[in-house]
C-alpha positions in Angstrom: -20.3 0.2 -16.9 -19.2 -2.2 -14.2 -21.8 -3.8 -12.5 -22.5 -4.1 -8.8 -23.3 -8.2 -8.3 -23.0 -10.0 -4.8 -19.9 -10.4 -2.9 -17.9 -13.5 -3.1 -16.8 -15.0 0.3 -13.1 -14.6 0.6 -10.8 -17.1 3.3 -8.5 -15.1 5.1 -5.8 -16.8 7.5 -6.5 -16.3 11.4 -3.4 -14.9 12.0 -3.8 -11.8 10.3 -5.9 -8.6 12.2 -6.7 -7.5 15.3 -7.9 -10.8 17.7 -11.2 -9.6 18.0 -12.3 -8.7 14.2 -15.1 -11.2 12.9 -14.2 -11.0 9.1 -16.8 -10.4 6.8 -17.5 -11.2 3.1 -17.5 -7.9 2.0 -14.6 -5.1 2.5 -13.5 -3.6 5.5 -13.7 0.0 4.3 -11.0 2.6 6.0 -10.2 6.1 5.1 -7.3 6.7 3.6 -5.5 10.1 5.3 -1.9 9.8 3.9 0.0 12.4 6.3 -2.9 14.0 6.9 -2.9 12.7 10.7 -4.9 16.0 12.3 -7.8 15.3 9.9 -8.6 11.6 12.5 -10.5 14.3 14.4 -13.1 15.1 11.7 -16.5 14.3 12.7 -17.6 12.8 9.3 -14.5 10.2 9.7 -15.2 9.7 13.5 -19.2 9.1 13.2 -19.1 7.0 10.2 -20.8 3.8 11.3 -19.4 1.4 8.4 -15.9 3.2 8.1 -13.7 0.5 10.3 -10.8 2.9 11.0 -8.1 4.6 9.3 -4.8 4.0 7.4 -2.2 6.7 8.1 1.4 7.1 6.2 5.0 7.3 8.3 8.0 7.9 6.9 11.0 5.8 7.8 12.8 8.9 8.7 10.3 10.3 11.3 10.4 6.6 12.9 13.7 6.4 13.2 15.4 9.9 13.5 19.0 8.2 14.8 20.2 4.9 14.1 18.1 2.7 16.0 16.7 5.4 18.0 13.1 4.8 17.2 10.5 7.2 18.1 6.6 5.5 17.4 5.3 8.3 19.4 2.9 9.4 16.6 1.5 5.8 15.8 0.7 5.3 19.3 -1.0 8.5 19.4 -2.9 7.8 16.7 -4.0 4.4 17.2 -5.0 5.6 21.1 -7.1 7.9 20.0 -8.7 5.6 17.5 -9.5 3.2 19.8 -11.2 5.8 21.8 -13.4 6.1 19.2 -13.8 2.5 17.9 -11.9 2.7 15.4 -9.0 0.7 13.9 -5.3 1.9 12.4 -3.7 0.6 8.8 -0.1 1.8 9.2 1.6 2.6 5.6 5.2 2.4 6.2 6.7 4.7 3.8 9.8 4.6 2.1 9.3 6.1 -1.1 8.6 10.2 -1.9 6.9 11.9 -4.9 8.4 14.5 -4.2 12.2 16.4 -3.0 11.4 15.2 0.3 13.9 12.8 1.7 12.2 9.6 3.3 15.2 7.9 5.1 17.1 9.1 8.0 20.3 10.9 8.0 22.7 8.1 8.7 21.6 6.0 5.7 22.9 9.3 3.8 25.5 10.2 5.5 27.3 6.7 5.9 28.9 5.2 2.7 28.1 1.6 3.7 24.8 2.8 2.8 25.2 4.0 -0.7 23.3 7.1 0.0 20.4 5.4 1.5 18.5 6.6 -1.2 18.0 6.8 -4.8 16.5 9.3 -6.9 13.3 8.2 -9.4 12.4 9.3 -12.8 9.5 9.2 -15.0 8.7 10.0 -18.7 6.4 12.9 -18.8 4.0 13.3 -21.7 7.0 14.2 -24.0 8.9 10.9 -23.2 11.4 12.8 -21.2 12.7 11.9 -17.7 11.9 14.1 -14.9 12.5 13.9 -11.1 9.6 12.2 -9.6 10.7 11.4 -6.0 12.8 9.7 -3.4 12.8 5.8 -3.1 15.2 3.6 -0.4 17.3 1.2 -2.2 15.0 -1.9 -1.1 18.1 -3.7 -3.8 20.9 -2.8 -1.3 21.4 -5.8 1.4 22.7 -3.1 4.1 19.7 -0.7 3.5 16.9 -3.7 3.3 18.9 -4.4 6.9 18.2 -1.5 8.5 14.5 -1.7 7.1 14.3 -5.3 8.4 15.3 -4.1 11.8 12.5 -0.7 12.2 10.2 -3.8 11.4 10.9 -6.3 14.0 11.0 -3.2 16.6 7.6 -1.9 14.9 6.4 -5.3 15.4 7.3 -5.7 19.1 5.0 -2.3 20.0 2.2 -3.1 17.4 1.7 -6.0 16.5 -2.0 -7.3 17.1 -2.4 -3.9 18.5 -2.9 -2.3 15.1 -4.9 -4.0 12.0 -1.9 -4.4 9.8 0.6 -2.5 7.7 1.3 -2.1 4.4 4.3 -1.5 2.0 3.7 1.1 0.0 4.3 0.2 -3.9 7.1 -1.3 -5.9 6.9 0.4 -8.6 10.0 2.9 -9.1 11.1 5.1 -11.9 14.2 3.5 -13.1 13.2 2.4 -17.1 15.9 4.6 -18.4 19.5 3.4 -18.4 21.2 6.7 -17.7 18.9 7.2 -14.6 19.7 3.3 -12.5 21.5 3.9 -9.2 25.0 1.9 -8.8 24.1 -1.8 -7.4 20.6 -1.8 -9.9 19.1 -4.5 -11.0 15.8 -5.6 -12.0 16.9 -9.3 -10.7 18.0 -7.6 -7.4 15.3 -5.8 -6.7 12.9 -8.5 -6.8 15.1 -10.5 -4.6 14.8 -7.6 -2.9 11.7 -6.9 -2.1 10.8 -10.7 -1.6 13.4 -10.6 1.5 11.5 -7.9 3.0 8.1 -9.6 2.7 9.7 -12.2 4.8 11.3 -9.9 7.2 7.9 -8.4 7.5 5.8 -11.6 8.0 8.6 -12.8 10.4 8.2 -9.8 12.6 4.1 -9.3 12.4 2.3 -12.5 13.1 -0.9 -11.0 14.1 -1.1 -8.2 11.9 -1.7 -7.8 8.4 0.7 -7.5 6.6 -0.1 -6.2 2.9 2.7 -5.2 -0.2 1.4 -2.5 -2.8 2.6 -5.0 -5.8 1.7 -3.4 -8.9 4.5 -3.0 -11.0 8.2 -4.2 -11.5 10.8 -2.9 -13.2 11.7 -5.0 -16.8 14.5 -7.4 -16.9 16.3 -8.7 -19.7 14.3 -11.8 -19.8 10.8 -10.6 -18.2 7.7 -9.6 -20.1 7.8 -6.1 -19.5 8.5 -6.6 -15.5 5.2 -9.2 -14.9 7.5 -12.3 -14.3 9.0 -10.5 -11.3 5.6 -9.5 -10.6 4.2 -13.2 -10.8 7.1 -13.7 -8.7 6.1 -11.9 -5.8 3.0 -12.5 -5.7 3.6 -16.0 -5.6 5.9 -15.4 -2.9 3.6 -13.4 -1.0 0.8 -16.4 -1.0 3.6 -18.5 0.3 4.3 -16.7 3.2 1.1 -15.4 4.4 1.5 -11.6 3.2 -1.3 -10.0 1.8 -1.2 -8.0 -1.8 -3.5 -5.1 -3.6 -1.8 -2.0 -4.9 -2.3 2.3 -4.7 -5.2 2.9 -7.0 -8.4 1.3 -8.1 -7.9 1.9 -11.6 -10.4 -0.4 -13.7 -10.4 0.8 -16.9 -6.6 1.6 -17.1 -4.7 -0.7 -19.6 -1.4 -1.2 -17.7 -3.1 -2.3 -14.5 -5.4 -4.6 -16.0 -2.2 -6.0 -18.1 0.0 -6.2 -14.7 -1.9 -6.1 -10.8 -5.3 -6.2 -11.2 -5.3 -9.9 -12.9 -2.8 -11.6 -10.2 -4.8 -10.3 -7.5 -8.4 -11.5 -9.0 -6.3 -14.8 -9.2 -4.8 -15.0 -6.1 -4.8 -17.6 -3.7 -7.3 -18.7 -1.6 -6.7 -17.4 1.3 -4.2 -14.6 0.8 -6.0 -10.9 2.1 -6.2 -7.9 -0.2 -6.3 -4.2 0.1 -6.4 -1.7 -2.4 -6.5 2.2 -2.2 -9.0 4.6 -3.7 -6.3 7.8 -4.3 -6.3 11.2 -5.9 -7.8 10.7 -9.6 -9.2 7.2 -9.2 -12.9 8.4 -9.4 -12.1 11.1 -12.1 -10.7 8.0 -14.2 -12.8 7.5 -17.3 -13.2 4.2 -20.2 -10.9 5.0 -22.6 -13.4 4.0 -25.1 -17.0 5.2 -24.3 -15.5 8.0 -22.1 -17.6 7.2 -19.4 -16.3 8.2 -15.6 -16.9 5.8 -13.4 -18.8 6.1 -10.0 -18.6 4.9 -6.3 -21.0 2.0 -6.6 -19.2 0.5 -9.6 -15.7 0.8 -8.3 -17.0 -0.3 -5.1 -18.7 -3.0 -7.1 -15.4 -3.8 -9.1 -13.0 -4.0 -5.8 -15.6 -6.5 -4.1 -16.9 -8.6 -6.9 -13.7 -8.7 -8.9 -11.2 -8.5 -6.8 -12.7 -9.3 -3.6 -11.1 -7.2 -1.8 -10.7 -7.5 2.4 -9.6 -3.9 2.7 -10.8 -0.4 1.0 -8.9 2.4 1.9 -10.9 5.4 0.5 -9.4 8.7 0.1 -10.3 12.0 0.6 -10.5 13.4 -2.7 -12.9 16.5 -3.0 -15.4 16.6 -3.9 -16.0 13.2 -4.1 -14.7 12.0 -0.5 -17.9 14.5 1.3 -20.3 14.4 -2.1 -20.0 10.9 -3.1 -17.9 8.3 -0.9 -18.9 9.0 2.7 -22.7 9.1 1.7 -22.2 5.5 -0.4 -20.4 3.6 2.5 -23.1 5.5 5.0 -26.1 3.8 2.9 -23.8 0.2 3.5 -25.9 -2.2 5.4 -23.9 -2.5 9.2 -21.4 -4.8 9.1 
């Protein structure tokens, strides 16, 4: 069982939030609503004195239906009525699907500069076999990461210091089997990759946080199983001034606590981050003494461990209404 001990103060640099926002030395906790964007109005969410605000997903696509025709009429709707109600907005800018929905706009698809835009994902089910799991941008492609680099710097002009930061949403992507690697693939890519877009992201947000969802890489030739490009951008990440956590609070899973959880209990002083509390992270159980674990100890866990600035709790029934909300109400003020 994990223990809930006192919170460990944690440096974060000035730059990073809203102007106004006295940080704390324990977690700022946020709901987590995915594309769930109606549910801002709920009561529970809206009354909640120690939930700071919300973290909402938008898909590249919807932000940017024509080539660099932008529409951010949704964020600004959301984060106007948030403030309304005093509270904040996380921005998850998605480029990745679980699912056959298409994530990047038409003309990354259509034009063959592009590659497709898009690449499909696989993953081994519980046979071993590869199935379809989703749609992810090709963050390897120069042209693509481009086009990306650019909805940031105009995301950046509307929001930034306006909304408490924005995250990249994981870099983790199905591609382990051979016969399944887009054209252009590479594990060495793809962390040079995604390393150009953390700086394309801190150049554009100054104010902001700006947070990656690091929590696996793809294996290279010469990599331990993926963690040296992991090390890699996490180092890069405390050089720049971008924050790191990852999708799930996942203690007592082995691979995390082989690859993410570590490098962010380790991380700089000084470099934020936020973690999410998703679909299946409070049914997780210890693989050995099969106990499941609870709010207060993964609560416990994400501040003590991890020290964690950000919580983004989803909404998981029944533990969202039976278990989260009540825990965060019984939170002294912050």
């Amino acid at each position: 069982m994990l223990p809930l001990l006192a919170a460990l103060a944690v440096a974060t640099p000035a730059s990073c939030g809203t102007p106004d926002h006295q940080r704390d030395t324990t977690p700022h906790n946020y709901v987590f609503f995915g594309r769930d964007r109606e549910r801002l109005a709920d009561t529970a969410f809206l009354a909640h004195p120690t939930v700071r605000g919300a973290q909402v997903k938008y898909t590249w696509r919807e932000l940017e239906p024509r080539r660099d025709g932008y529409d951010f009429s949704a964020i600004q709707e959301d984060l106007t009525f948030l403030r309304q109600h005093g509270k904040r907005l996380f921005v998850q800018l998605q480029d990745v699907s679980f699912s056959e929905a298409m994530i990047t706009p038409d003309y990354l698809n259509s034009d063959s500069i592009y590659h497709g835009g898009a690449a499909a994902k696989y993953e081994a089910d519980a046979t071993g076999t590869s199935q379809f799991a989703g749609w992810v941008a090709r963050r390897w492609d120069p042209a693509v990461r481009e086009r990306f680099a650019r909805l940031l710097t105009a995301l950046a002009r509307e929001f930034d210091g306006s909304i408490e930061g924005i995250v990249l949403p994981e870099t983790a992507i199905g591609f382990e089997d051979p016969a399944h690697q887009p054209a252009g693939f590479s594990a060495e890519v793809y962390a040079d990759g995604v390393r150009e877009t953390l700086t394309a992201a801190r150049g554009a947000f100054r104010r902001s946080c700006v947070i990656i969802y690091a929590n696996f890489m793809p294996a290279g030739p010469s990599t331990d199983d993926g963690l040296g490009y992991l090390r890699g951008i996490y180092a890069h990440a405390a050089a720049i001034g971008v924050g790191v956590g990852g999708p799930d609070i996942l203690p007592y899973r082995p691979f995390q606590r082989l690859n993410s959880l570590p490098l962010i209990e380790k991380r700089a002083p000084g470099v934020i981050a936020g973690m999410a509390v998703q679909d299946g992270n409070l049914a997780d159980r210890d693989r050995t003494s099969g106990h499941q674990i609870t709010v207060p100890e993964l609560y416990g866990f994400a501040m003590t461990r991890l020290r964690l600035n950000y919580i983004f709790w989803g909404t998981e029934e029944p533990y969202y209404t039976a278990d989260v909300l009540p825990f965060l109400r019984a939170l002294p003020a912050q």
